[in-house]
KERO-347713 format. One record per residue (C-alpha): x, y, z; residue in one letter. Coordinates in steps of 0.02 Angstrom, whole numbers, padded with zeros to 5 digits, always signed. Each point is the difference from the previous one (the first is absolute). Last residue first. Example, Ala and Ser with C-alpha at 12.3 -4.5 7.8 and 13.67 -1.06 7.14 Angstrom:
% residues 2
+00684-00053+00357s -00069-00172+00033a 
***
This chain:
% residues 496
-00604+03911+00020x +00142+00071-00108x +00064+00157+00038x -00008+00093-00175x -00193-00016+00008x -00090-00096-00107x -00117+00074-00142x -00166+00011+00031x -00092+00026-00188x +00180-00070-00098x +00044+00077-00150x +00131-00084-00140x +00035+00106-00128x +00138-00107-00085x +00154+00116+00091x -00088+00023+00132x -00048-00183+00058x +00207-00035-00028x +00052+00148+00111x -00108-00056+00137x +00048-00182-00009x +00130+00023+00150x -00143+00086+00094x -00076-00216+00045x -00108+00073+00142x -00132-00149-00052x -00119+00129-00088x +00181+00024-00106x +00018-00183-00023x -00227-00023-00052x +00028+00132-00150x +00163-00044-00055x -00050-00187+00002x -00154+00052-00097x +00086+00108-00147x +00097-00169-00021x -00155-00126-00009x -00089+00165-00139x +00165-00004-00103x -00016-00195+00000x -00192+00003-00038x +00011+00123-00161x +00170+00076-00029x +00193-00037-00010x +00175+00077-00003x +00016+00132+00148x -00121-00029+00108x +00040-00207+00003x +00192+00066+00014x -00060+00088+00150x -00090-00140+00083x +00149-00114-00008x +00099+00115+00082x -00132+00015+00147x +00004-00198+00019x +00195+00027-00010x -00013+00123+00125x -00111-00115+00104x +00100-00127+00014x -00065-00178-00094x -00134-00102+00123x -00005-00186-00030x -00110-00107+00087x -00140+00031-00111x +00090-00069-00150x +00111+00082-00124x -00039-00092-00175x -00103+00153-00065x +00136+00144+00069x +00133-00093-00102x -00115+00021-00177x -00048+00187+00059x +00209+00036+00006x +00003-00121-00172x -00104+00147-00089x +00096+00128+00075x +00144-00043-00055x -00060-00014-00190x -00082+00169+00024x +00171+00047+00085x +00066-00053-00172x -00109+00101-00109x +00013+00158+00107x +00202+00010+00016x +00023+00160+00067x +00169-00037+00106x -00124+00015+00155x -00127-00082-00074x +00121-00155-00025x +00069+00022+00169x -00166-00009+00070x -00058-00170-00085x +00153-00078+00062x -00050+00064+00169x -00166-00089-00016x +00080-00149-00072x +00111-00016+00150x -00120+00029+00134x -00110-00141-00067x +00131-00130-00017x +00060+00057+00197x -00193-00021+00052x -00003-00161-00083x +00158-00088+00040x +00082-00104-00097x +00091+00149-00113x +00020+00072-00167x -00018+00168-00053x +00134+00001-00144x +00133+00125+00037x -00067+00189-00044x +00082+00052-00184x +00126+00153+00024x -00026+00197+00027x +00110+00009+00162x -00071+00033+00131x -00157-00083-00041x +00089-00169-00037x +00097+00041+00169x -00167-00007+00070x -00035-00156-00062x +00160-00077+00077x -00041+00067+00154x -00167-00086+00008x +00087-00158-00033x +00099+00040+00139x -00138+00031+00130x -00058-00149-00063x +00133-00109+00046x +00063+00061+00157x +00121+00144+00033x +00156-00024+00087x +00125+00010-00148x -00076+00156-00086x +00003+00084+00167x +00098+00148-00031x -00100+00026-00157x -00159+00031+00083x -00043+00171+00057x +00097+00055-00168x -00124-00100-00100x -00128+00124+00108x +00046+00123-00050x +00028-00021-00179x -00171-00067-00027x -00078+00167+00055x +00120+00102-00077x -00154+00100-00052x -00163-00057+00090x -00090-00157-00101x -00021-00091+00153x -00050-00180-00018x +00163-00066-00019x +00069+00091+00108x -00140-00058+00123x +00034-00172-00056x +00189+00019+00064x -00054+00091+00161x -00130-00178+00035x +00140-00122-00088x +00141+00053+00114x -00071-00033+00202x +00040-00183-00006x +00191+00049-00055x +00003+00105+00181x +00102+00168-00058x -00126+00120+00084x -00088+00115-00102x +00004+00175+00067x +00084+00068-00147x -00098-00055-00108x -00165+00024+00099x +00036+00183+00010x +00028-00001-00197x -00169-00076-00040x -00120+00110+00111x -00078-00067+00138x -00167+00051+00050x -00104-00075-00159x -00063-00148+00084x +00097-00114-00092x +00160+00118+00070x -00044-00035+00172x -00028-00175-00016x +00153-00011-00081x +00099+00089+00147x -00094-00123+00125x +00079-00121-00103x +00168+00035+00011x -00043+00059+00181x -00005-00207+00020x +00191-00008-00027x +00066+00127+00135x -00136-00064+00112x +00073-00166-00023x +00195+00044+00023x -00056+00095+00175x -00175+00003+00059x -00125-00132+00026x -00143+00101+00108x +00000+00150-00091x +00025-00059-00184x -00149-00131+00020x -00104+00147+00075x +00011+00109-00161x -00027-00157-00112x -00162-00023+00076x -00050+00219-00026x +00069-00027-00162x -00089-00158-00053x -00158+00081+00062x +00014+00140-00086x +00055-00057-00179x -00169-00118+00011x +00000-00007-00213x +00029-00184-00019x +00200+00019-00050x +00026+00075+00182x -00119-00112+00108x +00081-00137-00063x +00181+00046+00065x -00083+00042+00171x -00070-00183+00004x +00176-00048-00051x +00071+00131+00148x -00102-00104+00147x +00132-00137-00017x +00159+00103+00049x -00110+00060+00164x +00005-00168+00097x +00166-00019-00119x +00089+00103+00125x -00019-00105+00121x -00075-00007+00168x -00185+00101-00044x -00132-00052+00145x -00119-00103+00025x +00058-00145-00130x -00127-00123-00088x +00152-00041-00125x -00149-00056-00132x -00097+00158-00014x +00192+00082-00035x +00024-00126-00116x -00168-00003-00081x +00010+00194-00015x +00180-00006-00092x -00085-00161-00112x -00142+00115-00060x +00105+00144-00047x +00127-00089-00097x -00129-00093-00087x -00106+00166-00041x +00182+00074-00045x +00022-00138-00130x +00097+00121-00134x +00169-00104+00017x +00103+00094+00107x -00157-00001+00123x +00025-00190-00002x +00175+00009+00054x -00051+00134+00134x -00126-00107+00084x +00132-00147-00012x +00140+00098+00099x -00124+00056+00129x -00051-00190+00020x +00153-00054+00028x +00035+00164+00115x -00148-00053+00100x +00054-00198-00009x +00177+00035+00076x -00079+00113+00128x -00097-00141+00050x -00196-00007+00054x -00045-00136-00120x +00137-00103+00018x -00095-00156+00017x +00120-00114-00128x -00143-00013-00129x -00016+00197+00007x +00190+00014-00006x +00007-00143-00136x -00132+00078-00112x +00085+00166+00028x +00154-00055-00083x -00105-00083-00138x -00072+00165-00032x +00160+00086-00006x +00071-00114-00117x -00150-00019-00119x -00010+00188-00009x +00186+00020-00046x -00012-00111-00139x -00144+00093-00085x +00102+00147+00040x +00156-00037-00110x +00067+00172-00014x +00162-00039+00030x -00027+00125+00162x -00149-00087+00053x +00093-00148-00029x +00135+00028+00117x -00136+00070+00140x -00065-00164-00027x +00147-00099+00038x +00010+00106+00159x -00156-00050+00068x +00019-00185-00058x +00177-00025+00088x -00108+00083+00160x -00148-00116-00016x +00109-00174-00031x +00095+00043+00187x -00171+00023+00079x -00096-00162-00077x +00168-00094+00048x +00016-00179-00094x +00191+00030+00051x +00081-00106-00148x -00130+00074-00131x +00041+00175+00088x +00198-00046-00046x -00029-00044-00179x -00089+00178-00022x +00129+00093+00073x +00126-00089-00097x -00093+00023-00157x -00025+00203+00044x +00193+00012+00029x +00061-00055-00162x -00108+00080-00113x -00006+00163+00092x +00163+00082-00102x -00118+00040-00128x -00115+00102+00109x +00149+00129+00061x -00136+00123+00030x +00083+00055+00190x -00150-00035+00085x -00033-00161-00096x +00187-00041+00022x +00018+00064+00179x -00169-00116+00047x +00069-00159-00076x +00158+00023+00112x -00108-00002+00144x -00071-00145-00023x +00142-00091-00054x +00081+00044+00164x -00176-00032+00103x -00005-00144-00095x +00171-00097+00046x -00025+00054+00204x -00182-00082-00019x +00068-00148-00097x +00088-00082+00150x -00109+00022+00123x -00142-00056-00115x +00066-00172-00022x +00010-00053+00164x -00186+00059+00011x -00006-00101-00145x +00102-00148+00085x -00126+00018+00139x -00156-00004-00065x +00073-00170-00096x +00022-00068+00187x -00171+00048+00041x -00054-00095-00176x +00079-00146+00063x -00049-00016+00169x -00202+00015-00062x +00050-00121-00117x +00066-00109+00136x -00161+00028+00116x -00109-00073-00140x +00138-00137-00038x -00028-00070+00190x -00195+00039-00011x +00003-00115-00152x +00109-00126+00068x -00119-00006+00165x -00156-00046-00118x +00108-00152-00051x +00026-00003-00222x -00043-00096-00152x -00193-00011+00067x -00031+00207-00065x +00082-00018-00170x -00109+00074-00103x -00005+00186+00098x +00082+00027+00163x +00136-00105+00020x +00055-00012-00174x +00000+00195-00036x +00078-00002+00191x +00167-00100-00042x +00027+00087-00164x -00026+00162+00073x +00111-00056+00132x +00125-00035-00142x +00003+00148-00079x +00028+00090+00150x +00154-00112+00042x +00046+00039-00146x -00007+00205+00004x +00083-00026+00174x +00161-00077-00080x -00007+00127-00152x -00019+00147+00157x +00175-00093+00085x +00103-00005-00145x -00041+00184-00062x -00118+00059-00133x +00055+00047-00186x +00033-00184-00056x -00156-00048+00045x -00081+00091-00115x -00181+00111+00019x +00080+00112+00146x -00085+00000+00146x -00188-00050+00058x -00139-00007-00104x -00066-00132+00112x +00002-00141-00117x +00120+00026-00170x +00093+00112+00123x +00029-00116+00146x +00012-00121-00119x +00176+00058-00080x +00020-00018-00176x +00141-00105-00049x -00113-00037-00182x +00006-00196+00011x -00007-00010+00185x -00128+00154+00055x -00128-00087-00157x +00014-00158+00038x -00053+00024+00178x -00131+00109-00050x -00060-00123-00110x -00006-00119+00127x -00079+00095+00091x -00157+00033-00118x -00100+00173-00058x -00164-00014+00025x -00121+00071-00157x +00045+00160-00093x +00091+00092-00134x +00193-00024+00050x -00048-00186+00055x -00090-00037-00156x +00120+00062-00116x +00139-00127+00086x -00157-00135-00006x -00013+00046-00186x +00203+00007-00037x -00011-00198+00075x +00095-00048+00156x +00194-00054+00018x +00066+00125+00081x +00143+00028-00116x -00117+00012-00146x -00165+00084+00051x +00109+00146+00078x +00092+00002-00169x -00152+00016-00097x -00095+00141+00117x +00128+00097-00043x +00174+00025+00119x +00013+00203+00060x -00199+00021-00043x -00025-00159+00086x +00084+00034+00159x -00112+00187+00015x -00141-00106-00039x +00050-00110+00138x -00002+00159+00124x -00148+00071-00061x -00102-00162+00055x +00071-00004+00155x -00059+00161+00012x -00171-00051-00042x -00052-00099+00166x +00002-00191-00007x +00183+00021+00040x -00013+00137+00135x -00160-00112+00085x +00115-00151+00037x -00089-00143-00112x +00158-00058-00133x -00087-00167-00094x +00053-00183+00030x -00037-00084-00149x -00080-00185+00039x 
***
């Protein structure tokens, strides 16, 4: 009769995962062969059904891969990576399991009651002692990561990217060693503020949501680790145009943490995504008056960094003229594609050049987009074709085209910004509700509407102008004048 693996880890999925991750080094043809059992009970076991010990067994001898991996996730995969003494225990393990499969399911009469109780309290000496070696384990690694940790930080805060590939491996081999939620969370934080920077932000979201999937799983609810996690995260998604979802998981977090009374800084961090939303959905004075008491009670480098935006808020709302906010702009590479946009958007003279200077210094510390949108505006500067408008993410596709489209009135090229426009209203079709573009660029877009079509689209645009400067939106003031734009009660400069 086949004996059949019946702990509840190897009847679970994982074990599952962990002999598909043996078949996809081997193929389900060579794990048929040297074990001796047919390729459809090999596919069988990787898709479903009981999975047998003798298999098992077959499977840690042929392939040197250690069973206190293959059954309790535990370790390295190979026995040749794992010390003397752990590849001892990890057979004795696989043994027991042996023992007790036969004891407790079709082999009940092959065994005394006693032996079974014996080999129960065995396994449960076993695994203690495998507790053990990985706490063992983790003295030793902990000194090795925090190096390697650290040194992965001065690259990404330094730029040096390419010279990550050797570190971020190691870090990553030495979490799998640790199995620690923590330690995996803080190699994931900083990966993602790599990628952020690369401009890969799909892959930054799925790191910083797994991280906080393993500090929620983990219980670490009220942690400062987990506020500034989930700080980080509300800021990645805002980079990407999903301020609702920014918004939304800032208020869960703080709803979440339960806490009286403010401890960290992030207990007022994650009330500035709500205040980021207000902004771009016409409540200017609320998200003031919110980001107001954020910069009061945090202070220091973070104040510094969040007046960025109280400075934008300030000039949406018509009370902040372009070339105090130059010069006020902090050089924060997070804060650059808000003053960049509103060169963009401001057709002032020496508009553009202004604020290019603003950011030249910083060329090597800027992120992705804010450098795309420097390479349009060096286009503008300097009478040349815009670079092609290309990019993953929605909100950054859309801001593109719509500067393209600028650049091409502003060198008097109707027929082409037509053209541009054209695949501007294209991009703005296929964003979805989740995404919200800046609001200057949502304003820019209006104006090149005015200025090159009629019917419903000029009557859309002349709307937005209407409803943003009702909204305390004065930066649009110019633009409604210009096309004859009245409004019956029109905002007041101080927004409401």
């Amino acid at each position: 009769m086949e004996m059949r693996v019946q702990n509840r880890d190897a009847d679970a999925p994982a074990l599952r995962r962990r002999l598909k991750i043996v078949a996809e080094a081997h193929s389900q043809s060579e794990l048929a062969r040297r074990t001796g059992v047919s390729r459809a009970n090999v596919h069988r076991y990787l898709r479903a059904g009981r999975i047998p010990a003798d298999f098992i067994q077959r499977l840690a001898l042929e392939f040197g891969i250690s069973p206190a991996w293959l059954i309790l996730g535990r370790g390295e995969m190979l026995e040749s990576r794992v010390s003397e003494q752990a590849v001892e225990e990890s057979n004795r393990l696989l043994e027991l399991v042996v023992k007790l499969n036969a004891v407790g399911h079709e082999r009940l009469g092959s065994l005394e009651a006693r032996d079974s109780a014996r080999m129960v309290r065995e396994l449960a000496d076993a695994l203690a002692r495998h507790e053990d070696l990985q706490r063992q384990l983790m003295e030793r690694l902990r000194p090795v990561y925090l190096k390697l940790l650290n040194q992965y930080r001065v690259l990404i805060g330094e730029h040096r990217h390419e010279e990550t590939g050797d570190v971020l491996p190691a870090l990553r081999q030495l979490v799998r060693l640790a199995q620690n939620p923590s330690m995996q969370a803080n190699v994931d934080m900083i990966e993602a503020v790599q990628r952020f920077f690369e401009g890969d932000l799909t892959r930054q979201r799925e790191l910083q949501r797994g991280a906080l999937g393993m500090m929620i799983s983990a219980g670490r609810l009220r942690d400062a680790q987990f506020m500034r996690l989930t700080y980080n995260t509300c800021v990645g998604l805002a980079s990407s145009g999903r301020l609702r979802e920014s918004a939304r998981l800032g208020n869960a977090a703080l709803h979440l943490s339960d806490a009286e009374q403010r401890v960290w800084i992030e207990d007022w961090l994650l009330r500035v995504p709500q205040a980021i939303l207000d902004m771009q959905e016409g409540r200017l004075g609320r998200a003031m008056n919110e980001l107001s008491c954020v910069i009061s009670a945090c202070g220091g480098e973070i104040a510094s960094s969040l007046k960025d935006a109280l400075v934008f808020a300030g000039y949406l709302a018509g009370m902040q003229p372009l070339e105090d906010m130059v010069k006020r702009w902090s050089t924060y590479a997070v804060g650059s594609p808000p003053l960049l946009l509103a060169g963009i958007w401001s057709r002032e003279p020496d508009a553009l050049r202004r604020v290019r200077r603003s950011r030249v210094n910083m060329q090597g510390h800027l992120d992705a987009r804010s450098r795309r949108l420097l390479e349009v505006i060096d286009a503008m500067l300097e009478g040349r074709e815009p670079p092609p408008a290309d990019s993953t993410e929605p909100t950054h596709a859309f801001e593109l085209l719509v500067a393209t489209c600028e650049a091409r009135l502003r060198a008097g090229q109707k027929r082409k910004a037509v053209t541009a426009l054209e695949r501007v209203d294209a991009a703005q079709a296929e964003l979805g509700a989740e995404f919200l573009p800046d609001f200057l660029i949502r304003a820019a877009h209006a104006r090149a509407t005015l200025e090159l079509t009629d019917g419903a689209a000029r009557e859309q645009a002349v709307a937005f102008v209407k409803a943003s400067l009702l909204q305390g939106y004065g930066v649009v003031a110019p633009l409604a004048v210009e096309h004859g734009i009245e409004v019956s009660a029109p905002g007041s400069a101080m927004p409401r």
